[in-house]
SEGU-333356 format. One record per atom (N, C-alpha, C): residue in one letter; x, y, z. Coordinates in pm, whole numbers, padded with zeros to 5 digits, always signed. Atoms other than C-alpha are relative to their C-alpha. Layout:
! SEGU-333356
AXYZ
...
END
This chain:
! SEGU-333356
X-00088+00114+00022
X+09448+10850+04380
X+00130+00022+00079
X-00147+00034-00124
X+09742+10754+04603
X+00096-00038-00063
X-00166+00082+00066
X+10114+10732+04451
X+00087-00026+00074
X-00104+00111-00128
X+10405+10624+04644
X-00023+00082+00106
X+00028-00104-00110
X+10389+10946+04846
X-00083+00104-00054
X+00083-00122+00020
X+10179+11191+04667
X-00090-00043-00079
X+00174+00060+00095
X+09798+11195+04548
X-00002+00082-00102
X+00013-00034+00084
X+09671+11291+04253
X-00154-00002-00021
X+00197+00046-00013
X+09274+11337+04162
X-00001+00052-00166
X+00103+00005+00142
X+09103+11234+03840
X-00184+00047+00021
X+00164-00058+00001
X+08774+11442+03756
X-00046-00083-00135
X+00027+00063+00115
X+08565+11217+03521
X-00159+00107-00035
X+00111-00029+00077
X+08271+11356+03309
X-00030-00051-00134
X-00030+00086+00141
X+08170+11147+03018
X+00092-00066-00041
X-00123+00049-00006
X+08452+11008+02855
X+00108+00064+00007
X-00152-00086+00011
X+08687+11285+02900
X+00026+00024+00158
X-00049-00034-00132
X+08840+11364+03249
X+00148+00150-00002
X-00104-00090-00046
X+09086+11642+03426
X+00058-00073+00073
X-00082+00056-00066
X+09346+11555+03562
X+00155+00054+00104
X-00016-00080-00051
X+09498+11713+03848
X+00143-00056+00097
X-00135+00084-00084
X+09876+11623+03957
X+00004-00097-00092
X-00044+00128+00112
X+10075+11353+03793
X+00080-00083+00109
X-00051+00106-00091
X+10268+11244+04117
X+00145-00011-00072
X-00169+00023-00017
X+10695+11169+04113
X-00024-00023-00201
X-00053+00058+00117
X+10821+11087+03723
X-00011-00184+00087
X+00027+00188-00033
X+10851+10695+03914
X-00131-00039+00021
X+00037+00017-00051
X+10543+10703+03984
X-00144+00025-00168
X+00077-00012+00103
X+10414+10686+03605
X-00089-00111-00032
X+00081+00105+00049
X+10256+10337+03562
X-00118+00015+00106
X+00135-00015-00033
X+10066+10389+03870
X-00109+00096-00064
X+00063-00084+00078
X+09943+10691+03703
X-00092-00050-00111
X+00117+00027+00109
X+09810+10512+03393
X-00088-00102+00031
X+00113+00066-00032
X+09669+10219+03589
X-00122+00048+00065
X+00110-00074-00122
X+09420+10487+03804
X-00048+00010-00134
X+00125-00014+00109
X+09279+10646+03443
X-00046-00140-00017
X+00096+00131+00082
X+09237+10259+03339
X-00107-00054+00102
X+00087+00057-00120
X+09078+10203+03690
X-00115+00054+00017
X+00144-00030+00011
X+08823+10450+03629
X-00061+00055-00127
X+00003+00004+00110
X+08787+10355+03313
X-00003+00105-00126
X+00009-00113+00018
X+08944+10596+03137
X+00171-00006-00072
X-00122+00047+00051
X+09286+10650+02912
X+00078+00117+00012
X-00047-00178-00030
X+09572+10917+02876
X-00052+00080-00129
X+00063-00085+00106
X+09401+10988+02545
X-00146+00096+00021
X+00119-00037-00003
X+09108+11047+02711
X+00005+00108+00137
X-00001-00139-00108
X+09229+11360+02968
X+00009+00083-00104
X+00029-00101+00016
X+09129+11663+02852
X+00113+00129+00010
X-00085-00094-00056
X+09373+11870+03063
X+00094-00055+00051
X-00125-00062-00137
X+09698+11890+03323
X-00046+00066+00095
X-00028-00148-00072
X+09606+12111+03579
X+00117-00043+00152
X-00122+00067-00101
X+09913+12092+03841
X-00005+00146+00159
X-00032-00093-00087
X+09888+12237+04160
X+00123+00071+00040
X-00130-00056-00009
X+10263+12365+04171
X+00079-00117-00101
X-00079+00088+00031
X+10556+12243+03989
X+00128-00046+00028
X-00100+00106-00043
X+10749+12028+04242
X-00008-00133-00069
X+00017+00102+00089
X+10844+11702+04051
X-00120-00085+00064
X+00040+00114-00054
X+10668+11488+04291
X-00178+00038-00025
X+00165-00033+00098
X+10353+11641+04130
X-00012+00068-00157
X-00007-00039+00153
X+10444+11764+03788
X+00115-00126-00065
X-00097+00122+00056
X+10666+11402+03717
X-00080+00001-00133
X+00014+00087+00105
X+10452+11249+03407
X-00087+00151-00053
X+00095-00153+00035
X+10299+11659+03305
X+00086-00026-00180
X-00058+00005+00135
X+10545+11645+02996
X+00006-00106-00067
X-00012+00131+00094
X+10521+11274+02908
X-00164+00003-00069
X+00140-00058+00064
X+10121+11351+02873
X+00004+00080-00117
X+00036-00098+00123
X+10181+11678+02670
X+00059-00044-00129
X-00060+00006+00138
X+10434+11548+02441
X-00064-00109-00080
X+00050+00130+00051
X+10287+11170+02378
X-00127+00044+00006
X+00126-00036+00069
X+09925+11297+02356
X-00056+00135+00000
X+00018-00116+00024
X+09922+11637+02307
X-00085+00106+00149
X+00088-00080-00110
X+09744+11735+02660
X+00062+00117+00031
X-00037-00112+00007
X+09770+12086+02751
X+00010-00027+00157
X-00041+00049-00154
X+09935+12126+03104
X+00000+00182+00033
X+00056-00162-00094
X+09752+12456+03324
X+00103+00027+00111
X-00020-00032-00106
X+09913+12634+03562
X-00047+00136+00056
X-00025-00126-00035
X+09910+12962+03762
X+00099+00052-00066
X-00157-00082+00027
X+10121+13246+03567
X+00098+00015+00045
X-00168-00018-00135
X+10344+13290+03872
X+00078-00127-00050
X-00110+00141-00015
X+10425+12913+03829
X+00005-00042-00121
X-00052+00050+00117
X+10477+12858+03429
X+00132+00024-00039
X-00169+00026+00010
X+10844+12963+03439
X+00026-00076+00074
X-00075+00065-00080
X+10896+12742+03735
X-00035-00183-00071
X+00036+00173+00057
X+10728+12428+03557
X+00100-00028-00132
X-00151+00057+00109
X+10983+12509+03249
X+00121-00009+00048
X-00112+00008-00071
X+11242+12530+03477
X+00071+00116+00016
X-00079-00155-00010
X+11354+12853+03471
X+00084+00023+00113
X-00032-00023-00084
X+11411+12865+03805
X-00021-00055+00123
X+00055+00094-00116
X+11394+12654+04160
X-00096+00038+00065
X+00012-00037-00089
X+11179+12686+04407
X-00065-00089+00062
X+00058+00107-00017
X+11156+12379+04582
X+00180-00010+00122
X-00106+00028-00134
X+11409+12235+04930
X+00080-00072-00078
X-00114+00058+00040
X+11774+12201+04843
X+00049-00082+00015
X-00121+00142+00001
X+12012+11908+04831
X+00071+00052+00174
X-00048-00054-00121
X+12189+12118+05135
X-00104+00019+00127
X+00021-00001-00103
X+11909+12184+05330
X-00096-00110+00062
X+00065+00167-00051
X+11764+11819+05327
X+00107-00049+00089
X-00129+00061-00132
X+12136+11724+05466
X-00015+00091+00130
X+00045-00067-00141
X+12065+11986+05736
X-00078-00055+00092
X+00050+00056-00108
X+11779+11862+05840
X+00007-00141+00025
X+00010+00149+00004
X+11864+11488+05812
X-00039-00073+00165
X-00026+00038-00136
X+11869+11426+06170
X-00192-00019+00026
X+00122-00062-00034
X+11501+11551+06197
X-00137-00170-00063
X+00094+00115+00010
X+11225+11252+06212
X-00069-00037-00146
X+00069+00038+00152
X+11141+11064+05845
X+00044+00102-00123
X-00110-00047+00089
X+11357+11292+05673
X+00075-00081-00087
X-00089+00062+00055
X+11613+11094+05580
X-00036-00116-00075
X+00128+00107+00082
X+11339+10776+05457
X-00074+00091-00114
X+00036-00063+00125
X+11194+11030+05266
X+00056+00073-00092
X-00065-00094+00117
X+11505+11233+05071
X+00025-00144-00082
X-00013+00129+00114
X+11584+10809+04965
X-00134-00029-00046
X+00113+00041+00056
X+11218+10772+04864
X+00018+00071-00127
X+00015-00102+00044
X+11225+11079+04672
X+00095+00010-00112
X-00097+00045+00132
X+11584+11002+04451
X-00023-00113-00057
X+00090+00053+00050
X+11424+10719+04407
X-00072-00043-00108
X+00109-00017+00100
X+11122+10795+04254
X+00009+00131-00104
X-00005-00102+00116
X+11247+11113+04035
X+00037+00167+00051
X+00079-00135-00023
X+11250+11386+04225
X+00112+00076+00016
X-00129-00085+00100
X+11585+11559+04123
X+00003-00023-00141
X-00043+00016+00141
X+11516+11441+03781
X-00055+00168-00053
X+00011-00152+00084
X+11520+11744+03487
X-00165-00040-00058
X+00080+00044+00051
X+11160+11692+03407
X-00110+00127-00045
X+00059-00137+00029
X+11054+12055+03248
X-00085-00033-00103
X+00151+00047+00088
X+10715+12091+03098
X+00051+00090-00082
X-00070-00093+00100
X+10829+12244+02765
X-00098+00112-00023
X+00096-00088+00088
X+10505+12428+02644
X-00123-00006+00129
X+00091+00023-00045
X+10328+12501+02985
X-00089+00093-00003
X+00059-00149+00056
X+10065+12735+02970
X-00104+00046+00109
X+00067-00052-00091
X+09848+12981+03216
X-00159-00016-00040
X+00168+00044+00012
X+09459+12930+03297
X-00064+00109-00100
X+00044-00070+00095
X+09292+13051+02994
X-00115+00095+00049
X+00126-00138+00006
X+09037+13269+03144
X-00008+00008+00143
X+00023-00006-00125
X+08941+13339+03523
X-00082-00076+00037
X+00089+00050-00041
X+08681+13193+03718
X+00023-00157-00021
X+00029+00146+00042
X+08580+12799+03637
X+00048-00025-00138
X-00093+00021+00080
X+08780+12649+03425
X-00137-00124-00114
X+00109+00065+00118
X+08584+12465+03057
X+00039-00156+00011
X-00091+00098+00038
X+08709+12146+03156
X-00064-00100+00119
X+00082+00057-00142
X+08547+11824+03346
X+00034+00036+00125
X-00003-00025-00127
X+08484+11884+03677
X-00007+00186+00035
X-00022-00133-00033
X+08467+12250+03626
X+00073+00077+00125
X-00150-00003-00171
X+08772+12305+03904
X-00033+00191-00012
X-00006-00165-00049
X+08758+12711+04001
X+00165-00005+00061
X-00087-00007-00084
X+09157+12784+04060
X-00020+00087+00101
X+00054-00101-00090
X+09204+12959+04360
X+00198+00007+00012
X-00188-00005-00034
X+09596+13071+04393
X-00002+00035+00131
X-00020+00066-00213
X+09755+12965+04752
X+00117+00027+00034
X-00134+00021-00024
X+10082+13089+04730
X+00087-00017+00145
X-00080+00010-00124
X+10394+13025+04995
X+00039-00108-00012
X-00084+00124-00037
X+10455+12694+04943
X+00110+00013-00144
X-00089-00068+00115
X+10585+12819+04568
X-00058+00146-00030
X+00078-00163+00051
X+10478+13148+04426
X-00091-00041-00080
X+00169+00023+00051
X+10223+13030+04194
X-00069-00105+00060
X+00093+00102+00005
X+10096+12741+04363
X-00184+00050+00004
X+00172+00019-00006
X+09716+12701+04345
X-00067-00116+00058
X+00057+00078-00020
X+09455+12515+04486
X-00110+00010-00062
X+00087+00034+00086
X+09153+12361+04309
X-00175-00034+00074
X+00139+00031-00095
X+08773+12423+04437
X-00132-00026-00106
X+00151+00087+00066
X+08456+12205+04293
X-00097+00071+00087
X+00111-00042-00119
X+08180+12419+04492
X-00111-00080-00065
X+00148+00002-00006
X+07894+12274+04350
X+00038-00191+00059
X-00012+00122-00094
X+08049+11905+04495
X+00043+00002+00120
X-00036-00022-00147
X+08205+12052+04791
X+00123-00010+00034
X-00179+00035+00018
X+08566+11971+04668
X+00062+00099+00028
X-00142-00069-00009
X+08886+12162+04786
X+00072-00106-00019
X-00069+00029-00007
X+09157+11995+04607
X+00143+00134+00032
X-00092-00090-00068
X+09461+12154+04850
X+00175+00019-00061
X-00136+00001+00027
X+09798+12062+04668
X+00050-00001+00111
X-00112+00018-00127
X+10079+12134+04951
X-00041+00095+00065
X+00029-00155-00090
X+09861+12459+05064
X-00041-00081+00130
X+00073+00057-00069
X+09706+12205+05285
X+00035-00112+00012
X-00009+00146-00024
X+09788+11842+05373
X-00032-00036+00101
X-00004+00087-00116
X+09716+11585+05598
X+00025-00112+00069
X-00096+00086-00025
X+10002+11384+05623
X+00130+00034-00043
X-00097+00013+00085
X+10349+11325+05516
X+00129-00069+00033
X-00098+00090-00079
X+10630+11090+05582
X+00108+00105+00098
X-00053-00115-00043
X+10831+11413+05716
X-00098+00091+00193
X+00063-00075-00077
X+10546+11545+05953
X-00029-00122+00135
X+00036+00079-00173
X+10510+11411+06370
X-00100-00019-00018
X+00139+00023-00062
X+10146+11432+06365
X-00071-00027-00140
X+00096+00003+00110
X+09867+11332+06103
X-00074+00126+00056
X+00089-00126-00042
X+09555+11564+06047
X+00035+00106-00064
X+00004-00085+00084
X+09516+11860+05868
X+00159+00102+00051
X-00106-00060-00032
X+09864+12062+05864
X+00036+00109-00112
X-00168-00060+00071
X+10163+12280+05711
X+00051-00107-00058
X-00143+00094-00059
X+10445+12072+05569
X+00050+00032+00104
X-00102-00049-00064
X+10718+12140+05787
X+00033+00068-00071
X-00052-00143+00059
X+10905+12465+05725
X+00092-00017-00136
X-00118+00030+00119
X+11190+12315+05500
X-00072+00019-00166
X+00063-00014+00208
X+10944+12296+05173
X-00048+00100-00025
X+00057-00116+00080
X+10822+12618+05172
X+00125+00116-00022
X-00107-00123+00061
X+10976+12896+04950
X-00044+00092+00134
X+00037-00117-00099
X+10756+13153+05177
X-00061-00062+00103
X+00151+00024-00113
X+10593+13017+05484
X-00054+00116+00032
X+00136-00096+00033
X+10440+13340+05590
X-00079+00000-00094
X+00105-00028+00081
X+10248+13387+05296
X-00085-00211-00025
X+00048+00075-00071
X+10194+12997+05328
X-00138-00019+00111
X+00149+00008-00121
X+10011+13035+05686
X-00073+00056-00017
X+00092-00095+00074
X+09820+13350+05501
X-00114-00098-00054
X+00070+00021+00063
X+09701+13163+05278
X-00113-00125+00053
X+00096+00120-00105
X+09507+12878+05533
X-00110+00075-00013
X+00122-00089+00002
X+09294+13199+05530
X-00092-00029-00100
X+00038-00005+00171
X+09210+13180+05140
X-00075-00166+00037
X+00054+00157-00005
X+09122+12798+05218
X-00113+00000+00079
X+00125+00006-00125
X+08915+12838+05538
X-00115+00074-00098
X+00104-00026+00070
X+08682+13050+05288
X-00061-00067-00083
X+00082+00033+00146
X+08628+12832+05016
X-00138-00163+00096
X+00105+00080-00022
X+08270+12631+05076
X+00063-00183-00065
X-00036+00098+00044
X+08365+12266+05086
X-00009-00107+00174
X-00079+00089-00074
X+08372+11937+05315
X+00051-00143-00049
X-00078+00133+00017
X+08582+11689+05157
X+00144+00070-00063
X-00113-00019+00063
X+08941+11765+05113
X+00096-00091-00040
X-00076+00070+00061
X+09170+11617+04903
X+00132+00067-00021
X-00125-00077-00008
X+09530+11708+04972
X+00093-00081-00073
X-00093+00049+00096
X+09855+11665+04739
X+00043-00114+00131
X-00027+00110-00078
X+09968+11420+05073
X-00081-00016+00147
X+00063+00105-00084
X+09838+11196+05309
X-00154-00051-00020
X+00162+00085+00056
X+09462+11053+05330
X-00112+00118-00026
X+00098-00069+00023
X+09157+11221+05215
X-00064+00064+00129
X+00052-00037-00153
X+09012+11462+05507
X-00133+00025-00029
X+00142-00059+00013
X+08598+11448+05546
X+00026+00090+00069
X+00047-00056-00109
X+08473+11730+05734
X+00014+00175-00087
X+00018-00105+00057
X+08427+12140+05678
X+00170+00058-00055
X-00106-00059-00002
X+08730+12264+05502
X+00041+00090+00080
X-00042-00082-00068
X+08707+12547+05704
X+00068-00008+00118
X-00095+00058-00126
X+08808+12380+06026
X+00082-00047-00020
X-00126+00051+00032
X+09072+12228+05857
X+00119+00074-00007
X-00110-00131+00010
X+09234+12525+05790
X+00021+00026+00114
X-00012-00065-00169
X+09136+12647+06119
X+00096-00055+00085
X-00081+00068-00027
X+09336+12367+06257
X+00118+00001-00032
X-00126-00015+00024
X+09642+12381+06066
X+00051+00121+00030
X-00086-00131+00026
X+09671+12727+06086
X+00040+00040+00194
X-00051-00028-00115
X+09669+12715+06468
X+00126-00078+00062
X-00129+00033+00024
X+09968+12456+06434
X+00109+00055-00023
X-00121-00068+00064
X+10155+12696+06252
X+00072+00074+00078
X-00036-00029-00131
X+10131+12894+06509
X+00102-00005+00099
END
């Protein structure tokens, strides 16, 4: 699912679904019209699982847990950063830095906007209860991707062929010159080295349909996708 600028993917199985990203705090009604679109409610998600917690994907994580009790997953690295403990996400200072720099400046007003300095801490978030495949539709396998935060994760369906990528991976973004499988640009990552590392961790996982936290859905072998971005990074 597509929100103003960032996707989000619903796993359905029966009537319960996962639900993976929540997209900006502004960006909450689209949110509940996608469950109703595939027919489906917020009573009826199962889970949270959030690939990192920048707002513009952990916005509506705490309006879920508190109004229907959903439990909101993360990587251990990243459950202090989803209560807020601590930043790790591109400053107020070094967005004015780069303002000059192409779709920047369209996207820091998209972005106040739609939420994305708001205080929006998941009060009670909690780490993946066990290793491996997770008990929960769509049986997601995390796979942790860090560099773009320290816990981020990405989310692999092998027996459908899914890599959902979060920000380890995209292939777009109002910010980036080129479409096609990429990096962000440097400004959003806490670590880029461990970032371009982790293209590695991706190029392994068996999959061709990726679904990245931004731009359009990419067919084709994840692995070349990686392969591609990572020679960008370059």
């Amino acid at each position: 699912m597509h929100g103003s600028n960032t996707n989000w993917v619903i796993l359905t199985e029966g009537d319960a679904v996962t639900l993976v990203d929540t997209g900006y705090p502004g960006d909450r009604a689209r949110l509940l019209a996608s469950l109703a679109q595939v027919g489906s409610s917020p009573e009826a998600v199962a889970a949270v699982l959030v690939t990192h917690a920048h707002n513009d994907h952990l916005g509506s994580a705490e309006y879920l847990r508190a109004a229907h009790g959903t439990p909101v997953y993360l990587h251990q690295a990243e459950v202090p950063h989803a209560r807020r403990d601590f930043p790790h996400q591109v400053s107020v200072g070094t967005v004015l830095r780069n303002a000059w720099r192409s779709g920047v400046l369209p996207w820091a007003v998209h972005a106040l906007r739609s939420g994305g300095t708001a205080h929006v801490p998941v009060t009670v978030p909690e780490a993946f209860p066990a290793p491996g495949a997770l008990d929960l539709p769509g049986r997601p396998v995390p796979v942790r991707t860090p560099g773009h935060t320290d816990g981020h994760c990405a989310y692999h369906l092998p027996g459908a062929g899914v890599v959902i990528s979060g920000d380890a991976l995209v292939s777009g973004h109002p910010t980036a010159r080129t479409g096609g499988p990429q990096l962000l640009p440097d400004l959003f990552h806490h670590e880029r080295p461990r970032a371009v590392a982790c293209l590695d961790v991706l190029a392994e996982l068996d999959g061709d349909l990726l679904l990245p936290g931004h731009g359009p859905v990419h067919r084709g072998p994840v692995r070349d996708a990686a392969h591609r971005a990572r020679e960008f990074a370059l």
